[in-house]
C-alpha positions, -999 to +999 in steps of 0.1 A: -318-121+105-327-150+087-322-184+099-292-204+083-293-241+081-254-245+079-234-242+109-220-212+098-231-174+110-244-154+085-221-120+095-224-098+066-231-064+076-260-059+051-277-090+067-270-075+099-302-054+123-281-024+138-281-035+168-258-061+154-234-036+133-205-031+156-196-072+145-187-068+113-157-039+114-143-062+146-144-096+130-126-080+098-087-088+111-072-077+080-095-046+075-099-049+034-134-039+045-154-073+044-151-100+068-143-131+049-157-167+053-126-177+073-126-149+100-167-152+108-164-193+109-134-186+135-156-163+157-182-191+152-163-219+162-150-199+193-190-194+203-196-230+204-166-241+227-177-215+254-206-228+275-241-219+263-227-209+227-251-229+211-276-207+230-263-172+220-259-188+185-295-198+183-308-165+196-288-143+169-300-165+142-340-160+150-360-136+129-369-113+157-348-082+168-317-094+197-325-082+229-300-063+246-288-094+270-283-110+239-261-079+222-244-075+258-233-114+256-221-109+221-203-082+231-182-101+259-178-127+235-163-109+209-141-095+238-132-129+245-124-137+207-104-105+206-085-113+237-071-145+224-068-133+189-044-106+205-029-134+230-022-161+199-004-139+177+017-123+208+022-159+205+036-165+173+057-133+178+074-148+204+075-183+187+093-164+156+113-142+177+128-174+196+130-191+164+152-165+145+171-164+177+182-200+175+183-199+140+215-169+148+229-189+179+233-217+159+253-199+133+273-181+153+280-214+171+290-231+139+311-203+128+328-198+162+334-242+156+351-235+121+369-210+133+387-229+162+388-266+141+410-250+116+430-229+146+435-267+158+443-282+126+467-251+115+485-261+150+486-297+137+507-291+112+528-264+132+534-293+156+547-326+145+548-354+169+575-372+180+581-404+159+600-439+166+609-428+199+604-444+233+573-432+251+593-429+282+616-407+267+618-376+286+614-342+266+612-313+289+621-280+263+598-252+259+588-261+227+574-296+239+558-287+267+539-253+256+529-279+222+509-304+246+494-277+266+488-259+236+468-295+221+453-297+257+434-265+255+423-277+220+414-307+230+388-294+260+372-267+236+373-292+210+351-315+232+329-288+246+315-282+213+312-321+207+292-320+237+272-290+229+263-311+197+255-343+213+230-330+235+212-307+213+210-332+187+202-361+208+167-351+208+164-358+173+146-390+162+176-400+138+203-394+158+222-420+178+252-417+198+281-440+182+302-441+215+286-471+228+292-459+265+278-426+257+250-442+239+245-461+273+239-431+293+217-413+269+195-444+267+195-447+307+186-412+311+219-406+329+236-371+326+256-376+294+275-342+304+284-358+335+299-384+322+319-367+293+332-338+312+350-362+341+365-384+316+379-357+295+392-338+327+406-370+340+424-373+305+436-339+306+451-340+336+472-369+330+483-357+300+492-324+318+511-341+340+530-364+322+537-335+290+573-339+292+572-380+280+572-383+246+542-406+251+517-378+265+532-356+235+525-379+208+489-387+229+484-350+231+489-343+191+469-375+183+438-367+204+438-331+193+435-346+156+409-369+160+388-338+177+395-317+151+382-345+130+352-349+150+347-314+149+345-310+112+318-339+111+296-319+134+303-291+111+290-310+075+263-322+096+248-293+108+253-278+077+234-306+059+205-302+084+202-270+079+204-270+040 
């Protein structure tokens, strides 16, 4: 084999002694039959970051015939080569396959939000709140009491996938949290989740209790509103991003 002054191999199969033939059909990934520029300077630049590549490259690039400790340490090396080749595309398989995934959770997640923001905002105007009444005013019918719990469970799913949101987008460089108290915990490293989920459960549970005041029903409606609203921001959000 002649000697090459570049730092490239010189792998093409005529060039090759036989000794040297089985390289050529194993560095040709794409088997069209000729192994290309690209897929010999890979195989070189893998020689040279294993220790004493320069060595085996120097000793396939002299005139005289390889010996056979010379074929035999090409031949672990192209094992090697072929061994992460195999590993790095198992790789991106998995990469893709977690990729696509996501790409269908977060669908499905958005859909699934729609779905329950217009539930919520079809139950809005189903359920008008009480108006130019005392708060203390005591409203104990069916009606009244099945419309707060009704905004309740709104309300918590509502804030779930607000939360959902947060977090996952939190980890973006451009987003920032406009509650200032939640922007407070994300910058302190304090759980976020923690935070939201005992606040909206303390707020739930008053409300719960206190569903037959006409103040906790009007609270009720208004909060489930503003949620909603909430919600469909996430919604033109994510679809922006993703667009």
């Amino acid at each position: 084999m002649n000697h090459d002054e570049d730092v490239n191999l010189r792998l093409e199969e005529a060039e090759l002694p036989a000794a040297l033939r089985f390289v050529h059909p194993r560095l040709d990934e794409d088997q069209n039959g000729v192994a290309s520029v690209v897929e010999v300077a890979r195989f070189d630049a893998f020689i040279l970051r294993h220790p004493q590549g320069s060595e085996l490259k120097a000793a396939l690039t002299e005139d005289t015939a390889p010996t056979e400790q010379t074929i035999a340490r090409l031949r672990e090396t192209l094992d090697a080569f072929e061994s992460e080749a195999a590993r790095l595309d198992a790789d991106v398989v998995v990469q893709l396959s977690t990729a696509k995934q996501a790409e269908w959770g977060s669908y499905l997640f958005t859909v699934v939000a729609m779905m329950l923001a217009a539930l919520s905002f079809g139950h809005l105007l189903t359920a008008n709140p009480p108006r130019r009444q005392r708060w203390t005013q005591i409203d104990a019918s069916p009606i009244a009491t099945r419309t707060v719990i009704e905004s309740l469970v709104l309300i918590g799913l509502l804030s779930c996938i607000d939360l959902f949101w947060t977090t996952t987008m939190s980890t973006e460089i451009h987003f920032q949290e406009m509650n200032p108290v939640g922007n407070h915990f994300l910058l302190e490293g304090t759980s976020l989740t923690a935070f939201k989920v005992v606040s909206l459960a303390s707020a739930l549970a008053l409300l719960f209790f206190l569903r037959k005041f006409k103040g906790a029903q009007m609270a009720s409606w208004w909060t489930c509103m503003v949620c909603t609203l909430v919600t469909f921001r996430w919604i033109v959000l994510d679809s922006t991003m993703l667009s």
